[in-house]
N, C-alpha and C positions, 0 to 999 in steps of 0.2 A: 504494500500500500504506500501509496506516495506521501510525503507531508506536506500539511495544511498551512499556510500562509496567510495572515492576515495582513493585508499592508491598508493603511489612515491615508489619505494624500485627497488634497481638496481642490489639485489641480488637475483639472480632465485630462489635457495632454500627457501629465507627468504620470499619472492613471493609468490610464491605455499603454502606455508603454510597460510600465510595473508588471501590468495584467498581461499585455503579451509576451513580456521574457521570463516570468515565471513559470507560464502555462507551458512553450517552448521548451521549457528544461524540467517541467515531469511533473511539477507541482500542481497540489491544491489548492485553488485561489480564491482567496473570502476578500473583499471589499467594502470599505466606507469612506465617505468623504467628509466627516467630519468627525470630532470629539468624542463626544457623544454616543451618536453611534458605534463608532470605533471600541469605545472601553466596553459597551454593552458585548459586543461581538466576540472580542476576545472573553469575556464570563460567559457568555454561551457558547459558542462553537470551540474554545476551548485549543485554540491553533497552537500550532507544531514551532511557530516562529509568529514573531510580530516587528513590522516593518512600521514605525513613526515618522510622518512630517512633525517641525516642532508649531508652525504655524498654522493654526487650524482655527475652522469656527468651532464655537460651544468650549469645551476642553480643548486645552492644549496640549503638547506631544509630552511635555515634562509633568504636566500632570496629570496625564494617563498614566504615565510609567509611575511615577512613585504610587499613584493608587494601585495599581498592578501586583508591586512589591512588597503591599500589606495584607494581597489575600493569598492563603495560604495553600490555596488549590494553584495557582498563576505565579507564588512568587520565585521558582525557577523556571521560567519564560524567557529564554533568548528573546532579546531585546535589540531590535536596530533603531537609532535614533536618525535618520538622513533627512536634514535640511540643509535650506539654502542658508541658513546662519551658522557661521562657520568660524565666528571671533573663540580663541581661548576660552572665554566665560563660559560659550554655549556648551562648548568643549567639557571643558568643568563641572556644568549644571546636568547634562547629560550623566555622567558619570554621580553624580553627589544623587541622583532621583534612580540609580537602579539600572541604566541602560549595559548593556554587553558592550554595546559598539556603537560610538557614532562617526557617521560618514558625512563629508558635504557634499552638497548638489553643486556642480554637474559630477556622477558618480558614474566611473567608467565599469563600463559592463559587468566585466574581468572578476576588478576588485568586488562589484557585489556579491557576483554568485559563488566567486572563494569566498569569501564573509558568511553567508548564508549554509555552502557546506561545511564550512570549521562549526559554525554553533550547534549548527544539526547532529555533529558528528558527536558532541557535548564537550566543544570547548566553551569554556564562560567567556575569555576575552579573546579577542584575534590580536 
């Protein structure tokens, strides 16, 4: 059985694309575009990996993740944090709220889907 993937991203373009290089390389692909929905998704569907924009309507990316980190069914949840904010701080705050990895946008192919097989494989950090 393949693993499930939830990726957040509130940008269509960046979307569609997420959605077809995952599905491409074998995966199951759950989707939300926003916060909200997003954290709902990951406590129901229960996904294999979770892919975060930090910029999002409703909830944000960092604070999906630290609430992720306090429920004890989710709180070893390989965690991608990939945004377009990409200063040291976000760097930091990613890290400080529970995230495995965060990446900046524009994220080359390569690097996501080695990222994506290292957590799957259960590594905690790449």
């Amino acid at each position: 059985m393949s693993s499930k993937i939830l990726y957040v991203e509130d940008d269509p373009s960046f979307s569609r694309y997420l959605g077809f290089l995952l599905e491409k390389e074998g995966y199951q692909v759950i989707s939300a575009n926003n916060g909200l929905t997003g954290f709902r998704k990951a406590q129901e569907e229960k996904p294999d990996l979770l892919i975060l924009d930090v910029m999002l309507p409703g909830l944000d990316g960092f604070t999906i993740c630290h609430r992720l980190r306090t429920e004890l069914k989710l709180i070893d949840l390989p965690i991608i944090i990939l945004s377009a904010k990409g200063q040291d701080a976000d760097r930091a705050e990613a890290m400080r709220v529970g995230a495995n990895v965060f990446l900046s946008k524009p994220v080359e192919r390569e690097v996501l889907l080695n990222t994506i097989k290292s957590l799957l494989a259960g590594k905690n950090r790449v």
